[in-house]
N, C-alpha and C positions, 0 to 999 in steps of 0.2 A: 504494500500500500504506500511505501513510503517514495518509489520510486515514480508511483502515481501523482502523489501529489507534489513533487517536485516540477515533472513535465505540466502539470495547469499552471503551476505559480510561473513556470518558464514561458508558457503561452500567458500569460495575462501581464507579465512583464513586456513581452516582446509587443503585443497591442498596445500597450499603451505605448510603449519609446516611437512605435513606427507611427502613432497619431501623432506624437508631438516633434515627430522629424524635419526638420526646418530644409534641411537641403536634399539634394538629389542622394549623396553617399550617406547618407544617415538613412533615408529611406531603404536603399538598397542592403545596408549591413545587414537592419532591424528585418527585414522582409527574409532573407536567410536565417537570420536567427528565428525566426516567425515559421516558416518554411519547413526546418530542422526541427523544431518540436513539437509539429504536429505532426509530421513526419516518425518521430517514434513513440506519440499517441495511439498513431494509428497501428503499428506492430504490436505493442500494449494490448488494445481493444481487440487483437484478433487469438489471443492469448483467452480472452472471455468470450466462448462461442454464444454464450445466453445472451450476453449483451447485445448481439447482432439482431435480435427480434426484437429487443425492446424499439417502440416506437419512438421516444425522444434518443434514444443514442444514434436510430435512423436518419430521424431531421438532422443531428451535431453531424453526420459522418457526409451528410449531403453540403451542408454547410462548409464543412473543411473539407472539403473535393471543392467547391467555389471560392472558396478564400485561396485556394492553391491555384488555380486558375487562374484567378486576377493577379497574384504573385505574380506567373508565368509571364502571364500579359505585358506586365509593366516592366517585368527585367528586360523582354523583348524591346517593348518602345524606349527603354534608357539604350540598351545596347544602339537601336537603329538610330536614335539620337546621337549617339560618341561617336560609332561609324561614319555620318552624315559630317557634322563637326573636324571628323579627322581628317575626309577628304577636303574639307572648305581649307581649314589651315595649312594644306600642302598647296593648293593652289594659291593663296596669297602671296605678294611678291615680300620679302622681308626686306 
């Protein structure tokens, strides 16, 4: 149990730093860290086959499949953002 409730206080940490992230790398850190402990939530919870039927662990595990998603999402548009950015600064004349 105890390593259960380390990974929520590690997700409830990592939620809140990634609301109050002021810049793009603070977002990105927080969203890995975010990422990574639900990430072995989810290994956890499959450890509890019961729990798979309960109806609200159903909604939490749909939920974090969508929070993992928009992680996704967003690492992609930062990447395609730096990529975009990288080529601009090679073409400038210095």
């Amino acid at each position: 149990m105890k390593q259960e409730k380390t990974i929520f206080e590690e997700i409830a940490k990592a939620r809140t730093q990634y609301g109050g992230a002021k810049t793009v790398d603070e977002k990105v850190q927080t969203a890995g860290q975010l990422d990574g402990a639900l990430s072995r939530l989810l290994v956890i919870m499959e450890n509890y086959p019961d729990l798979k039927s309960n109806q609200t662990v159903a909604q939490l595990m749909d939920e974090l499949a969508g929070t993992e998603n928009r992680i996704a999402v967003e690492r992609k548009r930062f990447n395609d953002v730096v990529g975009d950015f990288n080529i601009t600064i090679k073409k400038v004349p210095t």
